[in-house]
Backbone bond lengths (Angstrom), bond angles and torsions (degrees), N, CA, C in turn:
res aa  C-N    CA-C-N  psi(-1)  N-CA   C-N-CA  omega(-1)  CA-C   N-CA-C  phi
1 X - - - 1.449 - - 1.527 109.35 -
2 X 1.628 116.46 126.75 1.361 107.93 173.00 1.332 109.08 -55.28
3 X 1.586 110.86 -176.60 1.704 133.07 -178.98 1.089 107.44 -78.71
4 X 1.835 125.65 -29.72 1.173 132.09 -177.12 1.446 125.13 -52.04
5 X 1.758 85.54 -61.29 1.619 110.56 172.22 1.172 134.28 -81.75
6 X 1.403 118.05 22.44 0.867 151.30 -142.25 2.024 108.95 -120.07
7 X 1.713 91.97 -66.13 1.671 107.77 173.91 1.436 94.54 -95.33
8 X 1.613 134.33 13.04 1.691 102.30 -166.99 0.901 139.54 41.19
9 X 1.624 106.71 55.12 1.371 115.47 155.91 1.626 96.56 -117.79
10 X 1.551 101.94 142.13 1.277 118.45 143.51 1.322 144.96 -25.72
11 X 1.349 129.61 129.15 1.359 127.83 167.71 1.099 130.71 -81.61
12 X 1.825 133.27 132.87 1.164 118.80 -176.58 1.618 106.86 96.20
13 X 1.506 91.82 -173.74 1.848 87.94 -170.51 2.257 103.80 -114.02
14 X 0.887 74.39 135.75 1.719 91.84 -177.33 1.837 97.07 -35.96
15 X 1.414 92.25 167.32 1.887 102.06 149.95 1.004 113.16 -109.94
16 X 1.533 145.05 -20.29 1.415 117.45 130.82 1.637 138.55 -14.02
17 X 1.385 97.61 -54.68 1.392 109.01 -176.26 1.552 108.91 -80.66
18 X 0.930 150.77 -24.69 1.303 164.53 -113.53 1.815 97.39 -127.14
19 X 1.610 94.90 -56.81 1.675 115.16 167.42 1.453 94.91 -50.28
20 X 1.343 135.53 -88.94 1.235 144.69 -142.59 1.547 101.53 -62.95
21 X 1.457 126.47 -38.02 1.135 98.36 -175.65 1.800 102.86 -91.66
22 X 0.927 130.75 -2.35 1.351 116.67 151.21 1.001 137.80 -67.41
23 X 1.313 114.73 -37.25 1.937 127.05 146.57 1.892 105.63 -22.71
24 X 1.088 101.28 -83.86 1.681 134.31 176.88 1.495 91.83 -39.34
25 X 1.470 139.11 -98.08 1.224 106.35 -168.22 1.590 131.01 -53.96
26 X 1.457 124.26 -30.96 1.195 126.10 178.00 1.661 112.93 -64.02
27 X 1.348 117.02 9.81 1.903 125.24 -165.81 1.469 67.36 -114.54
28 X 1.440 137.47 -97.97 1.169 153.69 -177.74 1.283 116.30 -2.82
29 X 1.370 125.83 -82.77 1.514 121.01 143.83 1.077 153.79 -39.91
30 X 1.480 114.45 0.79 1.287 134.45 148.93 1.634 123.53 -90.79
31 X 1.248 107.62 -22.66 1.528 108.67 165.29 1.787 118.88 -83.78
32 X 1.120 84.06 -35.11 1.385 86.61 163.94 1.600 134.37 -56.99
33 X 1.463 95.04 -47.83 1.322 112.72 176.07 1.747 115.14 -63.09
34 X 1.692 106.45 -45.25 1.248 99.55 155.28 1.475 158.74 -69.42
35 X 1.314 96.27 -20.66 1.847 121.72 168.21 1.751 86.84 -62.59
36 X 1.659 118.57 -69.62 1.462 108.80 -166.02 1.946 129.72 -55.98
37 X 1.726 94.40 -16.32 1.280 114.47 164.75 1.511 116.56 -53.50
38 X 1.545 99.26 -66.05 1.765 129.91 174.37 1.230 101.13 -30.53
39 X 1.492 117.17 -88.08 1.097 134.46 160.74 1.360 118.35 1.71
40 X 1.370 108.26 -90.42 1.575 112.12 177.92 1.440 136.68 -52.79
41 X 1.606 116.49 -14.19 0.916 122.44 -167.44 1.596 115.84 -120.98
42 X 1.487 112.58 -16.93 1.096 135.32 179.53 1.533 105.33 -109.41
43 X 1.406 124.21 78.08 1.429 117.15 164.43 1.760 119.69 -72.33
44 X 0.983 117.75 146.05 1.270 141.44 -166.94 1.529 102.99 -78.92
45 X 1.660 110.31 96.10 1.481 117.16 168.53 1.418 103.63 -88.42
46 X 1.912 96.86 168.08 1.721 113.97 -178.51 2.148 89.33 -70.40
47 X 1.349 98.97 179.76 1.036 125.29 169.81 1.318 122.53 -81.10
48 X 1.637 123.80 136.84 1.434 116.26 -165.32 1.475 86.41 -113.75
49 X 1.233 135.05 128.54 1.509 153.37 -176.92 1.278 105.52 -117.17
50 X 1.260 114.79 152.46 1.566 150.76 -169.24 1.129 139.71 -167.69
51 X 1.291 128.07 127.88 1.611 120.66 -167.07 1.350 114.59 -133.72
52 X 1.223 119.51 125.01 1.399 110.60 -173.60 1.625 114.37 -135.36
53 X 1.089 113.48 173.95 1.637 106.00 -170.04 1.302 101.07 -104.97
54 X 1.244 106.37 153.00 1.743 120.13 -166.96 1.524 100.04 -127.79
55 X 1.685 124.98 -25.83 1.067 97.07 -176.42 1.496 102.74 -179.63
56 X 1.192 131.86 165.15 1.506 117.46 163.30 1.370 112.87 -159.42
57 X 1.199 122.48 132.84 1.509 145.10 -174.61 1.725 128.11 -132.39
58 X 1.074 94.15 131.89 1.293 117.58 -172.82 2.219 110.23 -75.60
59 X 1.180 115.62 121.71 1.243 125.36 178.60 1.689 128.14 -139.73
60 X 0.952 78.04 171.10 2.002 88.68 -174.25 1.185 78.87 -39.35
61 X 1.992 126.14 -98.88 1.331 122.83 -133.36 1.773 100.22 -78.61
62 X 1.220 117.14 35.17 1.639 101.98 171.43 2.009 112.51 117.75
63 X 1.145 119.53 -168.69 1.404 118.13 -169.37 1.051 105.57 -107.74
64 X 1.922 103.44 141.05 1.160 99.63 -167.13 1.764 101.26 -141.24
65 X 1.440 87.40 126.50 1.934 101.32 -161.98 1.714 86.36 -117.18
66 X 2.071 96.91 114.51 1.207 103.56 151.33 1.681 117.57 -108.02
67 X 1.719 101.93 158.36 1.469 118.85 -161.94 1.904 101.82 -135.31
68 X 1.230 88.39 137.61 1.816 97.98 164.55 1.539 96.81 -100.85
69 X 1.267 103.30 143.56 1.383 128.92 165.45 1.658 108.38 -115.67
70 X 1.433 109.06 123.09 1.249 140.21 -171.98 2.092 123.27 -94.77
71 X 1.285 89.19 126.04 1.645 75.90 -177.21 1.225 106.08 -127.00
72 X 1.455 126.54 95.64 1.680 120.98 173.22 1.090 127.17 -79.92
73 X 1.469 123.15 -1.74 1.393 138.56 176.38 1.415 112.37 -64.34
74 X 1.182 103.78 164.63 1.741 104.35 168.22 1.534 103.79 -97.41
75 X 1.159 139.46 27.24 1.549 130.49 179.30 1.821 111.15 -131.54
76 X 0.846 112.42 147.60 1.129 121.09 176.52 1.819 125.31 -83.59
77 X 1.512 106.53 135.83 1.578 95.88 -161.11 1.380 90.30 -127.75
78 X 1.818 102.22 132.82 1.730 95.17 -174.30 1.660 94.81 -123.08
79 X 1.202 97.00 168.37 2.009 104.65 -159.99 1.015 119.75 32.16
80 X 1.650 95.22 70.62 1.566 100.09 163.64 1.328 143.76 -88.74
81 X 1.319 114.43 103.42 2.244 112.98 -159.95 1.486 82.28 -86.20
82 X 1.801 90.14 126.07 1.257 110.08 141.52 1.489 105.55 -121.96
83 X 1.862 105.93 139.30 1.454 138.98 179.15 1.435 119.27 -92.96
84 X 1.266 108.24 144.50 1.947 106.62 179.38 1.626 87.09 -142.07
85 X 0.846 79.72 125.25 1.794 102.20 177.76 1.793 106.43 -109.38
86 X 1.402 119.42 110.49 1.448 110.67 164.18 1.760 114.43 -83.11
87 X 1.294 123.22 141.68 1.067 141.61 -165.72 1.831 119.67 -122.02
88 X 0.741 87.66 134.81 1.467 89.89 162.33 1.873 126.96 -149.57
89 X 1.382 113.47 130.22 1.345 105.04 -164.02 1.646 107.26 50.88
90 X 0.970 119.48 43.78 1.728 104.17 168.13 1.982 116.93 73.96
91 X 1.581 92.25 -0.04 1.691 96.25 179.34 1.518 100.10 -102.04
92 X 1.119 129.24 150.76 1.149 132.02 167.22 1.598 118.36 -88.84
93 X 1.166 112.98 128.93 1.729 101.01 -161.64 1.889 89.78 -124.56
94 X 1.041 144.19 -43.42 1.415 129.61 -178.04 2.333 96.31 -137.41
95 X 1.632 72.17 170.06 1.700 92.49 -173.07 1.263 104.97 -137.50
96 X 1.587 106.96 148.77 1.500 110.35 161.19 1.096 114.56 -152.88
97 X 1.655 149.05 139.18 1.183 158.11 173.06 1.648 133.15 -142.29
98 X 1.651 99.09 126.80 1.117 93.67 166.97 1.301 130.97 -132.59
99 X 1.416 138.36 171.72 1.364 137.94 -173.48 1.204 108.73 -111.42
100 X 1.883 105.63 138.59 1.254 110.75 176.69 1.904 117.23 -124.55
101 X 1.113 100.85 124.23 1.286 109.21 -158.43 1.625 122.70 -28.04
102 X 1.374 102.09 -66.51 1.345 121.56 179.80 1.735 103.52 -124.59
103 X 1.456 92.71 138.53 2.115 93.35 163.37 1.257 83.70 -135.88
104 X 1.497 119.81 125.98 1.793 128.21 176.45 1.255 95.83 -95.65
105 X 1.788 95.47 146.83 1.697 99.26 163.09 1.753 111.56 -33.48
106 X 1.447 88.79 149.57 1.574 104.88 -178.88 0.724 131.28 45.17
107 X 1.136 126.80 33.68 1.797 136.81 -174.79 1.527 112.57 -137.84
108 X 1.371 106.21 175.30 1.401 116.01 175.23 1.755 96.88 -131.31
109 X 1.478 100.88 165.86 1.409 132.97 169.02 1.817 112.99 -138.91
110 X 1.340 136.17 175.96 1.388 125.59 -116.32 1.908 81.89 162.14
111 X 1.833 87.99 113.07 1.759 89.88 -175.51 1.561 102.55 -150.02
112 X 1.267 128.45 -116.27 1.471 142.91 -174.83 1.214 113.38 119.51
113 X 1.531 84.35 142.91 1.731 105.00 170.13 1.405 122.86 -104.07
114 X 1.537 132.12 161.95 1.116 109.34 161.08 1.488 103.41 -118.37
115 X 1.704 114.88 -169.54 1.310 99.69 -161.58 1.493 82.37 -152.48
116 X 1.200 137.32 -176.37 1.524 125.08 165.08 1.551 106.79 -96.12
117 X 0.931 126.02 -173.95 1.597 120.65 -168.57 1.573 114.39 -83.92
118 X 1.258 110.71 148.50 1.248 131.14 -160.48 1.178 111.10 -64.05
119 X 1.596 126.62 152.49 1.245 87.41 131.24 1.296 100.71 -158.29
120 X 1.605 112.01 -150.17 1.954 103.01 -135.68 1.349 109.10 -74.07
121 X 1.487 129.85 134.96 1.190 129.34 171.33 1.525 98.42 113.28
122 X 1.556 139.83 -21.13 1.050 152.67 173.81 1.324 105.50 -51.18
123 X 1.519 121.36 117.86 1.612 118.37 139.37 1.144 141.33 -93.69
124 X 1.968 145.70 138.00 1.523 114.02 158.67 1.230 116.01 -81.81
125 X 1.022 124.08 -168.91 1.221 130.99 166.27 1.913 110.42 -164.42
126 X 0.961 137.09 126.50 1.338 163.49 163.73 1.562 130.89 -70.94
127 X 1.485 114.74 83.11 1.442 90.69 167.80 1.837 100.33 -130.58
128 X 1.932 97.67 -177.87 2.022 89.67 179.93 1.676 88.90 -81.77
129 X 1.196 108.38 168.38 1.473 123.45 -165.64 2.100 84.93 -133.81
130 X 1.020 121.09 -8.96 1.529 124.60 171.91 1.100 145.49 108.25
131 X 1.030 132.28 122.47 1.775 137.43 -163.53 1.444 115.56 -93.20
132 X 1.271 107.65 174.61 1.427 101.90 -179.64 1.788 105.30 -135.08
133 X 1.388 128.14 153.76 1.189 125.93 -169.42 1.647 119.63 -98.97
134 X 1.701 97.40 137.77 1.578 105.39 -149.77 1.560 105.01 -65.59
């Protein structure tokens, strides 16, 4: 007597099993089919960036202007420096910058600079100075 017939098991593969792995490839081939859909139809633009001011406050060690940075693009932008340049009359008199790791499509991130304290007649101003792709 084989080993098979032996413990009562069956030969061959179940229809249980037969179901399930047809389940399993027919899930499989449908993701597939859709990633290659995605794919084709959704090409991969740069990142649309934005920086805007959220706020600015005055402190012990100096002024401190926080900004959201904006990404309407569909791409993702990683180390992203944004710069604040204080100005006066059109001269640039102090700098500050920082980098933000990741800004994912469609999203925002949320940072600040500080600056030493102002003073009268002083502007900042904020823009990205540029990222690089992940």
């Amino acid at each position: 007597m084989s080993p098979a017939k032996r413990h009562g098991r069956p030969k061959g593969t179940s229809i249980p099993e037969w179901i399930l792995a047809a389940l399993g490839g027919t899930l499989l081939l449908a993701a597939l089919a859709y990633l290659t859909w995605w794919g084709l139809t959704h090409p991969e633009r740069r990142p649309e960036l934005r920086v805007d001011v959220l706020g600015e406050s005055r402190e012990a060690g100096g002024h401190h202007t926080r900004f959201r940075v904006r990404n309407d693009g569909s791409g993702t932008a990683a180390t992203v420096t944004v710069v604040g340049i204080v100005s006066q009359d059109g001269r640039e008199i102090d700098r500050s910058e920082t980098t933000l790791d990741y800004v994912p499509e469609r999203s925002e991130r949320e940072g600040g600079l500080i600056f030493p304290p102002l003073e009268a007649g002083q502007e900042i101003r904020l823009r990205i100075e540029g990222y690089s792709d992940p």
